[in-house]
C-alpha positions as CSV (number, residue, x, y, z in Angstrom):
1,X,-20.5,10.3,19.3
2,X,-20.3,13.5,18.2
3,X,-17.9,14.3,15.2
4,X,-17.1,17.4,13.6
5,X,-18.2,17.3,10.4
6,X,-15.7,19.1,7.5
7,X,-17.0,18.2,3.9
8,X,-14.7,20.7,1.5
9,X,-14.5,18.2,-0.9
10,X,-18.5,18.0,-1.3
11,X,-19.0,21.5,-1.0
12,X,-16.4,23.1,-3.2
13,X,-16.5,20.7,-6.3
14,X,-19.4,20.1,-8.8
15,X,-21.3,16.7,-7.9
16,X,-22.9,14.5,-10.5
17,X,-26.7,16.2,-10.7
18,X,-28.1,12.8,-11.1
19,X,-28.3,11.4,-7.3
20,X,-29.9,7.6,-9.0
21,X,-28.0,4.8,-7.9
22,X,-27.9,3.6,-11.6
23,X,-24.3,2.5,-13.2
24,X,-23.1,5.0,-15.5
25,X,-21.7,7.2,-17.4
26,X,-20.8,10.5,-14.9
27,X,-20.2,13.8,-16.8
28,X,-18.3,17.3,-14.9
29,X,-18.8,15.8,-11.5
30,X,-16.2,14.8,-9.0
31,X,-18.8,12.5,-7.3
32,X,-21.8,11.0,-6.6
33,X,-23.9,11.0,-3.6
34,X,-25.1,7.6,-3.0
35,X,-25.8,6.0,0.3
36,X,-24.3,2.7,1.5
37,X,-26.2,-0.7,1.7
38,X,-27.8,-1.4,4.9
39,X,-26.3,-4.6,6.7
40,X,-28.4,-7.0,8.0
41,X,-26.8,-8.0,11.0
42,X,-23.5,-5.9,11.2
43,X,-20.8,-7.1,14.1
44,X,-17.3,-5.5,15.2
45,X,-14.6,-7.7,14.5
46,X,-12.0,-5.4,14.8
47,X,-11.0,-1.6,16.0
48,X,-7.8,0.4,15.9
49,X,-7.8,2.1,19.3
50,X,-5.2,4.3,17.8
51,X,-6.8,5.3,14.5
52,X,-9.8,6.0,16.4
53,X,-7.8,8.4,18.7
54,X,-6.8,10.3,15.7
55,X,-9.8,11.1,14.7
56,X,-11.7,11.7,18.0
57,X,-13.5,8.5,18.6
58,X,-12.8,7.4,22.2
59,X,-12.6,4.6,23.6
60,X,-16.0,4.0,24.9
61,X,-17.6,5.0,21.9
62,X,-15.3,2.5,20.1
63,X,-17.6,-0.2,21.7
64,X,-20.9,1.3,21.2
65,X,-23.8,1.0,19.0
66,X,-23.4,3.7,17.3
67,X,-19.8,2.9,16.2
68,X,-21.1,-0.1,14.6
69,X,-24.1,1.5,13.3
70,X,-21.9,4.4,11.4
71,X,-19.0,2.3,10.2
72,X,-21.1,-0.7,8.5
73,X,-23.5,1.6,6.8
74,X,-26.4,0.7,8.8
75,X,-27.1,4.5,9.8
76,X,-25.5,7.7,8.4
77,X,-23.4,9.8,11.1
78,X,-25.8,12.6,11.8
79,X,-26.1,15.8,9.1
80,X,-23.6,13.6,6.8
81,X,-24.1,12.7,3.1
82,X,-22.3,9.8,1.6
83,X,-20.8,9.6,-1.7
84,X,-18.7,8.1,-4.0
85,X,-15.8,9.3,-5.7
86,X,-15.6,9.8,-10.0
87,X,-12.2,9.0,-11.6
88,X,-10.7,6.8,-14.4
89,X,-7.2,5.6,-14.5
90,X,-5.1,3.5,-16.6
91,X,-5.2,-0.5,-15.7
92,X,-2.4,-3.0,-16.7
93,X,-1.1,-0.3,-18.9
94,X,-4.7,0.1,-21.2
95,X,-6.6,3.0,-21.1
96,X,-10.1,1.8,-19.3
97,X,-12.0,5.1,-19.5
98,X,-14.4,5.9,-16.3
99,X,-14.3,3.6,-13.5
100,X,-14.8,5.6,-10.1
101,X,-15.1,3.9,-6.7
102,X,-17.2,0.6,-7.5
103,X,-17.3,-0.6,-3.8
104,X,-16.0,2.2,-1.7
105,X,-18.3,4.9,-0.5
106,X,-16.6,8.2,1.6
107,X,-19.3,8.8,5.0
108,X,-17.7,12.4,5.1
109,X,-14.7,14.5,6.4
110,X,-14.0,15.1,9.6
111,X,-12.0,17.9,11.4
112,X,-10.3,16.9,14.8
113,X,-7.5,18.7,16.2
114,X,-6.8,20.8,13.6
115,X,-6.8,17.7,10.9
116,X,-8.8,16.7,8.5
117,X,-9.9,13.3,7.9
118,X,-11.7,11.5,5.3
119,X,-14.1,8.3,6.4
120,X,-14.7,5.9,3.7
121,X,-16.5,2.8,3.7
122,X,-14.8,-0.3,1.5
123,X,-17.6,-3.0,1.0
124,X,-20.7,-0.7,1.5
125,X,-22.6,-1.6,-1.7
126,X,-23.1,-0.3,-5.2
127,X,-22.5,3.0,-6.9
128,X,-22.8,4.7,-10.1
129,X,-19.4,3.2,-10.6
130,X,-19.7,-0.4,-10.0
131,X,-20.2,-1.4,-13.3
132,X,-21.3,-5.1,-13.4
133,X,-20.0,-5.4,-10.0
134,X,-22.2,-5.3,-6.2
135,X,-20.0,-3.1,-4.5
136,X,-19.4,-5.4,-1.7
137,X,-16.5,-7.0,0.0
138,X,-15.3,-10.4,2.0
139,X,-14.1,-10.9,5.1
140,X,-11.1,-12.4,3.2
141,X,-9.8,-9.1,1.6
142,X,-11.3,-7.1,4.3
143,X,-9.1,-8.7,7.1
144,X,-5.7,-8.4,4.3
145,X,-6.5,-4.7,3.6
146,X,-7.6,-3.1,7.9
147,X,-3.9,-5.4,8.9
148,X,-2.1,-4.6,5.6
149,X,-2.9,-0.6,6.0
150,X,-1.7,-0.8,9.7
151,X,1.3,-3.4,9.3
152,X,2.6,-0.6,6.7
153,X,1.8,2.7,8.8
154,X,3.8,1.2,11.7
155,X,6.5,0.3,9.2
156,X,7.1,3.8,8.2
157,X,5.6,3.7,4.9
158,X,3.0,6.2,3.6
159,X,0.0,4.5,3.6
160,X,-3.7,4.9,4.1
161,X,-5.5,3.4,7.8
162,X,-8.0,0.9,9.1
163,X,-10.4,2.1,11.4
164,X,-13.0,-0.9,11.9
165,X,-13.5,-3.9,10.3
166,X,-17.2,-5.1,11.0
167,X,-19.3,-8.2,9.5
168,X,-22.1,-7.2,7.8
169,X,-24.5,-10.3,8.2
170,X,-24.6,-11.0,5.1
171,X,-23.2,-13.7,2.0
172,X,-21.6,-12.7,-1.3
173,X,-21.2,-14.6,-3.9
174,X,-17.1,-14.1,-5.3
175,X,-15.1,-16.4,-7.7
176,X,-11.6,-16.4,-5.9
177,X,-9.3,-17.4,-8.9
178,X,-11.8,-16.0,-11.8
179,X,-11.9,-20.3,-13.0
180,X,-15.7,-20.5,-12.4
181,X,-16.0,-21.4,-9.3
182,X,-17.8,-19.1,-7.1
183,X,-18.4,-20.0,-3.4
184,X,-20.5,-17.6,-1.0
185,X,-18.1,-15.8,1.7
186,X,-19.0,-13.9,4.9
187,X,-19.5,-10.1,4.1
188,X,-17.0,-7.5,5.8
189,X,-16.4,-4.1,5.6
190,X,-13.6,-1.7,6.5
191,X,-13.8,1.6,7.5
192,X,-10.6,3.5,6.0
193,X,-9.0,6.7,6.8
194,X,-7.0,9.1,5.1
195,X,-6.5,12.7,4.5
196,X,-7.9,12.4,1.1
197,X,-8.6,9.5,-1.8
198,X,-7.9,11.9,-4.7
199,X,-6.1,9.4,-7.0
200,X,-4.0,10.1,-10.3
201,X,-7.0,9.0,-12.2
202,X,-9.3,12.0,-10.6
203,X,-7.2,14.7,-13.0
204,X,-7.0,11.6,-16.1
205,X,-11.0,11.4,-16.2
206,X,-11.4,15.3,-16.8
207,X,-8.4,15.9,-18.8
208,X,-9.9,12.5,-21.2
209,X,-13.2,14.0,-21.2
210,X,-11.4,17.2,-22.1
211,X,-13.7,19.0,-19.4
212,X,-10.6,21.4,-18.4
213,X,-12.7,23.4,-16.3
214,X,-13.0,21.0,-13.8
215,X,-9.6,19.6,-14.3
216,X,-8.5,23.2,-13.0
217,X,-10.8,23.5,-10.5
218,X,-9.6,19.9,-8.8
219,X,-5.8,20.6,-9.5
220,X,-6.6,24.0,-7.9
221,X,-8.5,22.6,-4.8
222,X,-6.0,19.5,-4.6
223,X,-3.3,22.4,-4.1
224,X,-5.2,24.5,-2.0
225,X,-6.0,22.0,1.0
226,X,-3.3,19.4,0.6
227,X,-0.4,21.4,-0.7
228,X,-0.5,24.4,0.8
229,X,3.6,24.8,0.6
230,X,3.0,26.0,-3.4
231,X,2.9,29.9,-3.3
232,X,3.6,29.6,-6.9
233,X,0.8,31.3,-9.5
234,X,0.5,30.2,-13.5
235,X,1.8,27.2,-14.8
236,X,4.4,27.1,-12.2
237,X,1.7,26.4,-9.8
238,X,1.1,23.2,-11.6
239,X,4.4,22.3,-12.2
240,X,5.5,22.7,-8.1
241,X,2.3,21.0,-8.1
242,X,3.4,17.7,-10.3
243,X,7.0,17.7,-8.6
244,X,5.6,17.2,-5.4
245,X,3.5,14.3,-5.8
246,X,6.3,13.0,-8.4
247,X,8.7,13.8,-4.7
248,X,5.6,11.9,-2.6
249,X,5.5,8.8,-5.1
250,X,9.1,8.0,-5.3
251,X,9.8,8.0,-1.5
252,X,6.7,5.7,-1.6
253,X,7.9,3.2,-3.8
254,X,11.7,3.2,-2.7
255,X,10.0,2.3,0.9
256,X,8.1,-0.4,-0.8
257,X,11.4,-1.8,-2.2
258,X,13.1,-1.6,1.3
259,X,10.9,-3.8,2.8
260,X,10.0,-6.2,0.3
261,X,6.5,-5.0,-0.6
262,X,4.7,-5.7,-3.8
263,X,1.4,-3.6,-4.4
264,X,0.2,-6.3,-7.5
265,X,-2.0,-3.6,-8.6
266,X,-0.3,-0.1,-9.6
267,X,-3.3,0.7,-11.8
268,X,-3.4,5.0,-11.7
269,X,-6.7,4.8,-10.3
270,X,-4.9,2.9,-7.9
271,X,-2.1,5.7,-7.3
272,X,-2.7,8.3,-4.3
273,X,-1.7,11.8,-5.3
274,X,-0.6,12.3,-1.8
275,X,1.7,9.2,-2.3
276,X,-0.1,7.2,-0.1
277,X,-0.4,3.4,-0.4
278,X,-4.0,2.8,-1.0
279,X,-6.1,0.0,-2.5
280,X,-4.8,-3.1,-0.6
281,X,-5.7,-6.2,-2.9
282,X,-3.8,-8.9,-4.4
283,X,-0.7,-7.3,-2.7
284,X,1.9,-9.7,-0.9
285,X,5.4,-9.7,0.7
286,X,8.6,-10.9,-1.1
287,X,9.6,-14.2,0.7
288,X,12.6,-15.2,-1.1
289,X,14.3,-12.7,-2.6
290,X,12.7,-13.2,-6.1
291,X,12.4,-9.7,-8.7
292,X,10.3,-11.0,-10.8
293,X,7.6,-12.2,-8.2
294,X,4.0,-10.6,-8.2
295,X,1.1,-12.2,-5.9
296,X,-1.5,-11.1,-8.7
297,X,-2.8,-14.2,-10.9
298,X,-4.4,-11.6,-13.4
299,X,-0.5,-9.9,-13.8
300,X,1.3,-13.9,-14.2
301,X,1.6,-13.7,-17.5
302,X,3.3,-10.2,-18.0
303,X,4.1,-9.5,-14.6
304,X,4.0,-6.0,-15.1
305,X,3.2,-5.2,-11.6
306,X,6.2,-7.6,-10.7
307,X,8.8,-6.5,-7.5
308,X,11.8,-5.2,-10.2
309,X,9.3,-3.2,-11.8
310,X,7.3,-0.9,-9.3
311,X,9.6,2.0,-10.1
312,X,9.4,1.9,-13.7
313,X,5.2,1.3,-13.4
314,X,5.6,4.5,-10.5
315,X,7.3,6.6,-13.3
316,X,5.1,5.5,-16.4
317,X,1.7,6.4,-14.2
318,X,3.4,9.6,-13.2
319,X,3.3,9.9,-17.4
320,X,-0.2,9.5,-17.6
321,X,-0.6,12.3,-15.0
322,X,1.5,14.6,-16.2
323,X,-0.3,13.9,-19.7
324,X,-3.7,14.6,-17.7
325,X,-2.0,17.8,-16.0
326,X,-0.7,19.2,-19.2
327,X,-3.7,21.5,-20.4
328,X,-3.3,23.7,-17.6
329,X,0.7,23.7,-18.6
330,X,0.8,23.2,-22.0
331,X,4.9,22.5,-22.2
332,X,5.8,19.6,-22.2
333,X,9.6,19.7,-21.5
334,X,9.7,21.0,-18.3
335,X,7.1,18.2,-17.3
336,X,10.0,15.5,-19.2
337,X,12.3,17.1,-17.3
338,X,10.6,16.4,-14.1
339,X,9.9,12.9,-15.0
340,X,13.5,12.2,-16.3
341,X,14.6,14.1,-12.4
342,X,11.8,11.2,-11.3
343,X,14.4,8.5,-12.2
344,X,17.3,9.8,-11.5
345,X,16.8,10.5,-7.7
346,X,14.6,7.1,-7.4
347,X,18.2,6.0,-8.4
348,X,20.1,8.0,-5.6
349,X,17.5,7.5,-3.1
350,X,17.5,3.5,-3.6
351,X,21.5,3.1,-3.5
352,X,21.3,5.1,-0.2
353,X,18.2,3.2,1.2
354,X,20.0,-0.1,0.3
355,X,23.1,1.2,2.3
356,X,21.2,1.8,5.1
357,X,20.1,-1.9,5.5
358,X,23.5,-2.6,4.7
359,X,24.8,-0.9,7.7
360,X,26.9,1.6,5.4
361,X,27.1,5.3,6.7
362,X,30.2,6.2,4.3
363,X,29.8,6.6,1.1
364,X,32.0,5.0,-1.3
365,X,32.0,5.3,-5.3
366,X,31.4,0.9,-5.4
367,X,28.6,0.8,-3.4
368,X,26.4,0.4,-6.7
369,X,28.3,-2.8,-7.8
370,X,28.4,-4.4,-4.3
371,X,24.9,-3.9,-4.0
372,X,23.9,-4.8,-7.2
373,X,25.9,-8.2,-6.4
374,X,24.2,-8.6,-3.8
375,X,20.9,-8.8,-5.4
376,X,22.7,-11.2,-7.7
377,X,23.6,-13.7,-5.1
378,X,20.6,-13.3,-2.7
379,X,18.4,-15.0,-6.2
380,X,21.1,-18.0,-6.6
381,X,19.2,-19.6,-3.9
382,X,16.0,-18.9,-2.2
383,X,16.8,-16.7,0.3
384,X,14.0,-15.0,2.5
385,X,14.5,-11.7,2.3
386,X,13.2,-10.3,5.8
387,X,15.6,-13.1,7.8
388,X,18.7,-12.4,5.4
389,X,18.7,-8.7,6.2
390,X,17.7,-8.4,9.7
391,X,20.7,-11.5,10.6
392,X,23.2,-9.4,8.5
393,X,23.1,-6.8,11.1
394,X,24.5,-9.4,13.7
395,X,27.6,-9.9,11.2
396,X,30.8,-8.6,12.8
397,X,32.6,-6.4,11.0
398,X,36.2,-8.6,11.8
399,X,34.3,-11.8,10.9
400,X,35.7,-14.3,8.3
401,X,33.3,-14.5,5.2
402,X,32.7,-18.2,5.8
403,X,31.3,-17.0,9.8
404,X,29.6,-14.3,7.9
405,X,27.1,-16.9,5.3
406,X,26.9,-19.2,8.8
407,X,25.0,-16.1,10.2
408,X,22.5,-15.8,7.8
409,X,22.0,-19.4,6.9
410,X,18.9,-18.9,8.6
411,X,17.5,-17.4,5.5
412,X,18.0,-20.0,3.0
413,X,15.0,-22.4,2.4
414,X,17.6,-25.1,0.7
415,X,20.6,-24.8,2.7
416,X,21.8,-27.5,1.4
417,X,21.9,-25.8,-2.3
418,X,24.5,-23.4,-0.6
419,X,27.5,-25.4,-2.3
420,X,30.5,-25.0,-4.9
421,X,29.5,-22.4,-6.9
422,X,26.7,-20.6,-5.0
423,X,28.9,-20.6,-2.3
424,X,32.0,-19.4,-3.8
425,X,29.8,-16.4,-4.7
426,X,28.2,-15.9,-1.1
427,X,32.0,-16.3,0.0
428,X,33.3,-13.7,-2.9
429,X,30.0,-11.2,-1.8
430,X,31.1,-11.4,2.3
431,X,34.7,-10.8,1.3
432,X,34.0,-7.4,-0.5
433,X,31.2,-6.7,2.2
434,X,33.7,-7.2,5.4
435,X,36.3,-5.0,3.5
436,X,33.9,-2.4,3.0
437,X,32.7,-2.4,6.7
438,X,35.9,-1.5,7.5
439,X,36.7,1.7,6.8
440,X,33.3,2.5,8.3
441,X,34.0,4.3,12.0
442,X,30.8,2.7,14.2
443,X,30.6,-0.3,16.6
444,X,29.6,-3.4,15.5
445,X,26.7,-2.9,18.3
446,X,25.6,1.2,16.9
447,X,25.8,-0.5,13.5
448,X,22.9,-3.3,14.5
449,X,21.0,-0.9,16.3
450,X,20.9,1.4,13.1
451,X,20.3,-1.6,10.6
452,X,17.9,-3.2,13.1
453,X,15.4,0.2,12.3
454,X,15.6,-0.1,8.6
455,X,15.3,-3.9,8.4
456,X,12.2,-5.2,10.1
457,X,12.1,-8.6,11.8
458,X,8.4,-8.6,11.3
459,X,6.0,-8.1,8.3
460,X,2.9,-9.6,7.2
461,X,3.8,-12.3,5.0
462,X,1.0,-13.9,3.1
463,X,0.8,-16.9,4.7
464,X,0.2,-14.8,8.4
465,X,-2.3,-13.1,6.2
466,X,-3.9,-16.1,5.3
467,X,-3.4,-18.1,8.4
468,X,-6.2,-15.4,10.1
469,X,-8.2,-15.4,7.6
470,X,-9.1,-19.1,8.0
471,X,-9.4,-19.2,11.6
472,X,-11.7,-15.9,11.2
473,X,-14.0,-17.8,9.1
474,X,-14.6,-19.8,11.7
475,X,-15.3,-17.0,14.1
476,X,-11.8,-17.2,15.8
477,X,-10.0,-13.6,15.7
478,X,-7.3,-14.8,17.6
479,X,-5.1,-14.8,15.4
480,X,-6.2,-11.3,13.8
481,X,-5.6,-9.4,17.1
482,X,-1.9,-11.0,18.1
483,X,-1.0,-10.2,14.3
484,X,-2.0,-6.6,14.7
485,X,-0.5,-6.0,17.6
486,X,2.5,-8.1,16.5
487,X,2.9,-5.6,13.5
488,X,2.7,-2.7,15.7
489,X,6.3,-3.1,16.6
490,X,7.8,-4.6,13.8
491,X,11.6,-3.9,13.9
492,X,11.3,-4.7,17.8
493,X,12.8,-8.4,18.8
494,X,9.4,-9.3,20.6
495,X,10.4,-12.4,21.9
496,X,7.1,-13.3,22.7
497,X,6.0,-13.5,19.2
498,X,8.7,-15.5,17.8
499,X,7.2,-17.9,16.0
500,X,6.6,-15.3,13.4
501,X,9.8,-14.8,12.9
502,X,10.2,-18.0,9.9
503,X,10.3,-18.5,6.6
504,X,7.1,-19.3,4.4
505,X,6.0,-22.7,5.3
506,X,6.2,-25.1,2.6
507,X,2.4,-25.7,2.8
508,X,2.3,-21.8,1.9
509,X,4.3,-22.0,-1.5
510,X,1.6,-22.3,-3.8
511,X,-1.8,-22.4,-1.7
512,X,-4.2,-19.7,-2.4
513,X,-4.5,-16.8,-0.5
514,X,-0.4,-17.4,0.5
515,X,1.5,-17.0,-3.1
516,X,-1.4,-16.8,-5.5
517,X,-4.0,-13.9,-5.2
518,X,-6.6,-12.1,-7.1
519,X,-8.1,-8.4,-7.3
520,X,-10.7,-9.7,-5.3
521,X,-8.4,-10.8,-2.5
């Protein structure tokens, strides 16, 4: 296997001088270079043909043993050094100083075709950042994260990828729920792939640490190799520079909302600054159609990483960056400005997204209020909101509103709650929805097609999640491989799979690992 190696990020920013594997505190240095824990007895569960295309792995090496060797950490890809990455970052809204990558270790860059990757290792063992932590990962959030990254990519949405997931032989030791009872799991780890991991919290560490040297020499090499449409010089450099990644989060985050996708962890260490999902934990997929609903048990009593509020947590981290950013700037109105622009187009961008799924190509001045009805109506009852919007597309636009709630009744998990006055409002919502489909100009057919690509019928809701997790544990990937293939395609019918297509089984409503998850999910 012979990969291009293409370490910029190693070889044009300082690295901690101290190469002990000792948890600490990690002064002017961007990273560490640490070397990941040799696995016992490490086993391929799982490749993605297609990430492995990308970055010039073929086929054939896919299934050899140096693939397995590389991508568990058993042997280092030849004339490579491993390391892990230095950054702090804001959690659950408190300042937590340093934290770094505690169980994530990069192998190196790669350069195929022109692009560059980055290989990093999630589960790989301890670093100068793991704090009290082992640096390892389960099978259980290793399977969530290598379908989750892939479920999302072919979804449209900016994400991070999963190259491998691979057992590593060995048991770890991990309290689920954080309620004292810790069990040993199978250990796993996932080989993830991106252009870069630089994360909000890179430029809040040296900006805290008021190490501005470095802060400027990261901001400039951020610009350099993953911005290269800035020209600009000065603070206007850094301003283009902030507005883009503002640009890059917002589309992120109004994609999450389309599709019903809660993160349950929007720490800024936790926050790409290429506006990539990243950090797949105790994330989950809005069943019914609930605002308030975050999978995270550490977040239940604030819920501040809740559905409603992604954009609001989007804009307040994009705060602490531009706070972090603002030595190299110092003005701070033109930084306001840019986050008070922040909300006003997340604002635009979401009444147009929504009128996409709504099958709306006009615009009309009371689209706000009818969709802001609708999200009125759609919490009255539970109503799954993956079902509701991909039957609304089969709605005729010379239907009665009465044949209109018969076509989505599909999507309500107490039907027989759809009486008097939640159905006098479903009735009142059809009525101004039918009147407003027609004074648009397309075909009931060209208006399915259109809705069908902006409302899957598939996503990986947390039961499906959970469902291969248990039959992976007993050394069954059955299910594993027809879910990522299943999610491949996920506004396609796919007949074949159609048993996927359902509401959340009642068994699912409160069992662990289905509604109720944990950072170490």
């Amino acid at each position: 296997m012979q990969l291009q190696l293409e370490n910029k990020f190693t070889s044009l920013l300082p690295a901690d001088t101290n190469e002990t594997n000792e948890t600490r505190q990690v002064l002017n240095a961007c990273f560490s270079y640490v070397s990941p824990r040799i696995p016992s007895n490490p086993t391929l569960i799982h490749a993605t043909e297609e990430v492995a295309e990308l970055v010039g792995i073929s086929k054939e090496e896919v299934e050899s043993e140096d693939f397995v060797n590389y991508f568990s950490g058993k042997k280092a890809i030849p004339n490579s050094r491993p390391y892990a990455m230095n950054y702090a970052g804001h959690q659950f809204g408190n300042w937590a100083g340093q934290l770094g990558d505690g169980r994530a270790i990069v192998l190196s860059e790669i350069k195929y075709k022109d692009q560059v990757f980055t290989l990093q290792l999630k589960g790989a063992g301890s670093t100068p950042y793991s704090r009290r932590a082992d640096g390892l990962a389960v099978l259980r959030s290793s399977i969530r994260e290598h379908l989750c990254s892939e479920a999302m990519f072919h979804l449209g949405i900016p994400t991070t990828r999963s190259l491998s997931l691979i057992l590593t032989g060995d048991s770890v030791l991990r309290d689920v729920m954080y309620n004292g009872n810790p069990n040993y799991e199978k250990g796993a780890v996932v080989c993830r792939v991106a252009p870069s991991f630089i994360r909000f919290g890179s430029f809040e560490l040296f900006s805290s640490q008021n190490d501005i040297p470095t802060l400027q020499l990261l901001t400039d090499f951020t610009i350099k190799h993953y911005f290269p449409e800035i020209t600009s010089s000065g603070k206007e450099k850094y301003l283009d520079f902030f507005k883009s990644v503002a640009n890059k989060t917002r589309e992120m985050i109004v994609h999450w909302q389309r599709v019903g996708f809660v993160h349950g962890v929007m720490n800024t260490d936790n926050m790409s600054i290429l506006g990539l999902t990243i950090d797949y934990g105790p994330y989950g997929w809005l069943e019914d159609y609930n605002y308030n609903w975050t999978p995270n048990t550490t977040d239940s009593e604030y819920r501040r990483y809740r559905f409603e509020n992604q954009p609001n947590v989007a804009q307040w981290n994009l705060y602490q960056l531009a706070n972090a950013l603002y030595p190299l700037i110092e003005e701070a109105k033109p930084l306001e400005l840019l986050l008070k622009e922040f909300q006003q187009m997340y604002h635009s961008d979401y009444i147009e997204m929504m009128r996409s799924k709504l099958g709306l190509k006009k615009i009309d001045a009371d689209d706000g209020k009818l969709i802001a009805k609708l999200e009125k109506v759609l919490q009255l009852s539970e109503t799954d909101m993956t079902i509701f919007f991909r039957e609304l597309s089969s709605v005729k636009k010379n239907t009665s509103p009465g044949s209109g709630i018969a076509t989505i009744n599909d999507a309500f998990y107490k039907p027989e709650e759809i009486k008097k006055e939640i159905l006098k409002s479903w009735g009142r919502w059809f009525e101004k929805y039918l009147n407003r489909l027609s004074i648009e100009d397309v075909s009931d057919e060209d208006r399915k097609i259109a809705m069908d690509l902006v409302n899957p019928k598939y996503v990986l809701r947390n039961y499906m999640a959970q469902l291969a997790i248990e039959s992976a544990e007993k050394e069954d990937y059955s299910i594993l491989k027809e879910l990522h293939e299943l999610l491949k395609k996920p506004y396609d019918e796919q007949d074949e799979y159609a048993k996927w297509y359902a509401k959340r089984p009642d068994w699912a409503r409160d069992k662990i690992g289905s509604s109720m998850l944990s950072c170490s999910s």
